[in-house]
N, C-alpha and C positions, 0 to 999 in steps of 0.2 A: 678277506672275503674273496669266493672265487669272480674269476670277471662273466660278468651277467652276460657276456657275449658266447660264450663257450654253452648256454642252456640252447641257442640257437642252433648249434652245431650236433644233437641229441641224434638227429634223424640218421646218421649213414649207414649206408647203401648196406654194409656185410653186415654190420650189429642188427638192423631190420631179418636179414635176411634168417640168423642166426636164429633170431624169434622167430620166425615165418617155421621154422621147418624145426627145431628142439621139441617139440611133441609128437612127433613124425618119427618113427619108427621103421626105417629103410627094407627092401626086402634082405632077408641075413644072408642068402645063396649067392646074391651077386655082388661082384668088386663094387664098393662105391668109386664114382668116380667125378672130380670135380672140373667142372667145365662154367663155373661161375667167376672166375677170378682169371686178370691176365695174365700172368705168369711164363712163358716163353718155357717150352719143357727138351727143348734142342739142345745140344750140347753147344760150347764157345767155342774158336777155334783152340788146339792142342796148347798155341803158342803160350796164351793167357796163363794156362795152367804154371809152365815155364818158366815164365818173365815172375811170378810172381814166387814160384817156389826157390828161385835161384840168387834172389835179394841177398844181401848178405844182412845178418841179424842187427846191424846196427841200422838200416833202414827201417826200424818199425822203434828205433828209441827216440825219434826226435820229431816235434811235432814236423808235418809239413807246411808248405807254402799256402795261404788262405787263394792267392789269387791264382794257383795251380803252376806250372812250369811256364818254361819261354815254349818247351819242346811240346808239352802238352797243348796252347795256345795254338804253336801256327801246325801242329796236326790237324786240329777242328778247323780252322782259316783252307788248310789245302784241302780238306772234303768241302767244305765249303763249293770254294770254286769250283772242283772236278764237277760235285753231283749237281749244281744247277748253272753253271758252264757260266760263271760271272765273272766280268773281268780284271786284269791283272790291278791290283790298287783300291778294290774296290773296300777289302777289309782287311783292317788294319789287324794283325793278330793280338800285338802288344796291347790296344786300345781299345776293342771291340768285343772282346771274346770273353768270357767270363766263366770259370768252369763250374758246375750243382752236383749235388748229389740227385743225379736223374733229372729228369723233367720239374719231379714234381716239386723240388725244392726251390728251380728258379720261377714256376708260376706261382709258388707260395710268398715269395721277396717280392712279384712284380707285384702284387695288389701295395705294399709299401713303399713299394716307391712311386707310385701314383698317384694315392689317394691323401689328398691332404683336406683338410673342414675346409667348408666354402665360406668366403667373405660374408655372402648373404644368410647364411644362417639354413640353409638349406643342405640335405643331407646329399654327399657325395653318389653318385651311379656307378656300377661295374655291370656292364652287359655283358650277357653269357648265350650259350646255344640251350635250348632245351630240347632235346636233353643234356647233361651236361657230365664233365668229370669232376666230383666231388669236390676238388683241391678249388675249383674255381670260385666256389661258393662260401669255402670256409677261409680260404684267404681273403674275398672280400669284406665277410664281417667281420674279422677279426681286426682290417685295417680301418672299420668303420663305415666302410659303403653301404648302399642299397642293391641288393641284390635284386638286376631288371631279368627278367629271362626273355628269348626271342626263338620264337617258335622256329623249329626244325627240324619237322615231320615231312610226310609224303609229299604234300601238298606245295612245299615250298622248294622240294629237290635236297631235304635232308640239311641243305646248309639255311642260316637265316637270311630273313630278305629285308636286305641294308638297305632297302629303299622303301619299306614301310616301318622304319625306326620314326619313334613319335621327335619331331622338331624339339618338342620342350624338354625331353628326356636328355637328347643328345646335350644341351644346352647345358644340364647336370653329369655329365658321362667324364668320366675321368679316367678308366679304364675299359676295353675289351676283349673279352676273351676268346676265341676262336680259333677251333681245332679240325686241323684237314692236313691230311687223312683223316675222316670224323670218326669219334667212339661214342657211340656203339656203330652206329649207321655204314662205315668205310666210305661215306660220300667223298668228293675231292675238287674241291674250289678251284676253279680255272682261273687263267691269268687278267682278263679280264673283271671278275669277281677281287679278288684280291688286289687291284690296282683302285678298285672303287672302297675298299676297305682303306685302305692309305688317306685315297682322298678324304674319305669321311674324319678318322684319325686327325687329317694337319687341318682341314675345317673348324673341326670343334673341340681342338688342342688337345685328346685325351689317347694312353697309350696304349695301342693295339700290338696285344698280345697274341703269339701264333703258336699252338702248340703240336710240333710236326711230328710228334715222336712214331710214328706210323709211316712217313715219307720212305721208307723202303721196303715196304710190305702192302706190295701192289699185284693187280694181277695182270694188269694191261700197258701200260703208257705209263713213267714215271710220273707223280705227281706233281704240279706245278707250285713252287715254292715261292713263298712271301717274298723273298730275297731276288727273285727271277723279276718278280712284278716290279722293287724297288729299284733295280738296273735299270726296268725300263723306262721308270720317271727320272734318271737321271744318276741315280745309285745314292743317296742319300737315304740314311735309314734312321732319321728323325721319326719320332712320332712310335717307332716299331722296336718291339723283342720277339725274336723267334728263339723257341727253345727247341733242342734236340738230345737225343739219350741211346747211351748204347743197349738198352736192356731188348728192343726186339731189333733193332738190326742189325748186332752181334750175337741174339742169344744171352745175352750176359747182364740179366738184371740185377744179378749177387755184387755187383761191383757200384751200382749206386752211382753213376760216372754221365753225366751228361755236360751240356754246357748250355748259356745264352749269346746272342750275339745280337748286337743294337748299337747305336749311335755311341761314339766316346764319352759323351755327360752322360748316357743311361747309364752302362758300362762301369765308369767309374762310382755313381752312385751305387749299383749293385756292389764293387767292392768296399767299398765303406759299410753298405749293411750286411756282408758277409762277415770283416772283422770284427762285429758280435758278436753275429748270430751263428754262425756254422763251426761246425767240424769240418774241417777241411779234409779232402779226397787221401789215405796216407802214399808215399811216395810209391811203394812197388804197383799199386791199384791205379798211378797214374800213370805209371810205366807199361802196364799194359793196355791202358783205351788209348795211349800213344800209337802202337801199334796195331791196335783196332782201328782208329780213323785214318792212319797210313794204310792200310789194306783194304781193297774192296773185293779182292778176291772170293775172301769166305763168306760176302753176304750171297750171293748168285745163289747154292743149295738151300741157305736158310732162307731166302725168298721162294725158291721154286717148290720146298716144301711146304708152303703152306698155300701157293698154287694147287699141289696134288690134295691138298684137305679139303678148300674149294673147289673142284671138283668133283669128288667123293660127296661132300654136301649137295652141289645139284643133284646126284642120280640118285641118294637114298631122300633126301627132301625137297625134290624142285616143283612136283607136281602137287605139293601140298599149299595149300591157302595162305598166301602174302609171302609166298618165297620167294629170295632176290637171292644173286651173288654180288659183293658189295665188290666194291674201284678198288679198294684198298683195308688196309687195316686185318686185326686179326678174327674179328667176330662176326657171327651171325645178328641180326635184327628180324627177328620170327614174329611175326604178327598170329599168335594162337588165340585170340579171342578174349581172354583172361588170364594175362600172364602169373601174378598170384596163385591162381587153380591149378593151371597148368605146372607153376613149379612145383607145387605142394603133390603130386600127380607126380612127377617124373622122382620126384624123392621116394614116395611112397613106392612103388607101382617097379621101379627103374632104379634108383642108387645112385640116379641121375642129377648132382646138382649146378642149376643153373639161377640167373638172376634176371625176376622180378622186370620188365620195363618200368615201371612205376616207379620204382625207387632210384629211377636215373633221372625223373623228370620234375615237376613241377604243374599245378594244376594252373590253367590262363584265367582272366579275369573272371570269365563266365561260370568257371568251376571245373571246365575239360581236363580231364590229364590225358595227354595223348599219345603217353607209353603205357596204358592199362590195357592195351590186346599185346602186346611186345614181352619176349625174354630175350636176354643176350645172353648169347651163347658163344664162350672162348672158345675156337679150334687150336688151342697150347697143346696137343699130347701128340706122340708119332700115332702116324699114318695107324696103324694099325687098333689102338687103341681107340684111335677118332673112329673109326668104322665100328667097332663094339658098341661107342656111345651113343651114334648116330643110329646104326638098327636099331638099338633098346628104346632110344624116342619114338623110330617111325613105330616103332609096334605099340607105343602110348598112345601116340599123336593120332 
């Protein structure tokens, strides 16, 4: 029998979407073009091409290493430091470092390594942002949580407000999930904020989860990383996993290469549930995010490209109704009134497809869902193309 958890899982975001718009019939004259999905459409640096074609064929017959290289390890440990200036000892590469196939496969592990049945008979909590990235939701129920969601709209600055989390709930909380640079919104948790996440975290023992994969696709001020806050309680990183991924700030989501980095017993529990469950990274694919997290050269263009799309978004959409430019991240968060209509509209009308706020969020007690005026909108394509898709909305919108 299939497991009755997975009926749960029915609703995502692109299958909805898929229904939303297979009766819809695009105008024929114009390119479609898809601005619903994140996908980074930039080229990697030349190197990656290189490193990977130059492998000698006996690299792709033997499985590789589950827990990734020495050399791959303390690459991720030296960006580390560099990017959030922590200091020397603070993480151990051998001990700490755990490498995923992206983001999304070490926030898919952290819901199991967290959630275990409570004494009391009471169902286990995984708090999330709402809106939220899907993986947060289906990882929880699959490991058996209760999926809380905490509102993270306008009203609260986009991130949730850890200080109207209910006392009883935390008391159930055994995981959190929490993404800054935020997706969709690009809000960015300051140091402050993120040092009262920790507190909360070693309070009510449950593990706070940080998913940065956007921390270098900023338009202002680097973002202040989880890692920056736990230096400043002393550098212990009890209680915390931060994950990160080279697919937007190398451009290089085809490689699937990210890592987590947390406390030596997180760490090591993450490699005991890797040699199960994964396919491990193959050697020439780690050979190059090797030299992707050695280099910070090539993110500079791919971050300041998509400064110039932000940009290009304020002057064709700034003057239009609930328009923001976000801290960070790759997307628009468009407040159009009814984003369902609207998308159905820009498909129809435009070739334009974009996604739904709605289907990133969750309705609150009362019945609100407070991504029903909202689409998000990926700026992934060059410069040029974004201005094609950008005029074709303004002339919808």
């Amino acid at each position: 029998m299939l497991n009755k958890r997975l009926e749960l899982l029915s609703d995502y975001a692109f299958a909805k979407l898929n229904t939303l718009l297979e009766p819809i019939q695009p105008q024929a004259n114009l390119p479609p073009l898809v601005l619903s999905v994140g996908d980074p459409m930039h080229n990697p640096p030349a190197f990656v091409h290189e490193i990977i074609g130059n492998r000698p064929p006996e690299s792709w017959n033997r499985y590789p290493p589950v827990n990734g290289s020495p050399e791959f390890r303390a690459a991720c440990a030296g960006w580390l430091r560099r990017r959030y200036r922590l200091p020397q000892g603070m993480i151990d590469a051998e001990r700490q470092i755990a490498p995923c196939a992206g983001t999304r496969e070490g926030l898919f592990h952290a819901a199991f390594l967290a959630v275990t049945p409570s004494e009391s008979g009471e169902r286990p909590v995984a708090l999330m942002p709402n809106p939220f990235y899907q993986v947060y939701y289906g990882a929880s129920v699959m490991a058996g949580a209760e999926p809380r969601f905490l509102p993270a709209d306008q009203s609260t600055g986009f991130l949730p407000d850890l200080g109207a989390i209910d006392p009883v709930l935390l008391k159930r909380t055994q995981i959190m999930f929490l993404c800054t640079p935020g997706n969709p919104q690009g809000a960015c948790a300051g140091l402050d904020y993120l040092r009262g996440a920790i507190h909360l975290a070693r309070k009510h023992d449950f593990l706070l989860v940080v998913d940065e994969c956007y921390a270098e696709i900023y338009n202002g001020a680097p973002p202040t990383g989880i890692l920056e806050a736990a230096a400043s309680l002393g550098g212990s990183l009890d209680n915390i996993l931060a994950l990160h991924s080279l697919s937007k700030r190398s451009s290089a989501a085809g490689l699937r290469s990210g890592f987590a980095v947390g406390s030596p017993a997180t760490i090591a529990r993450m490699f005991q549930l890797r040699s199960y469950s994964c396919a491990a990274t193959p050697v020439p694919i780690s050979e190059a995010a090797v030299a992707l997290w050695n280099d910070d050269a090539h993110v500079e263009p791919i971050r300041r490209s998509y400064q110039e799309k932000f940009a290009l978004a304020e002057r064709v959409l700034g003057k239009r109704r609930g328009y923001y430019t976000p801290e960070a991240g790759l997307f628009l968060w468009l407040d159009v009134g009814d984003g369902e209509a609207v998308t159905k509209k820009l498909w129809a009308e435009q070739a334009i497809k974009v996604l739904p706020g709605a289907y990133l969020t969750r309705p609150d007690a009362e019945g609100r869902n407070s991504g029903v005026p909202y689409v998000r909108i990926a700026l992934v394509h060059d410069l040029e193309t974004t201005e094609a898709a950008l005029t074709r909305m303004a002339r919808a919108l």
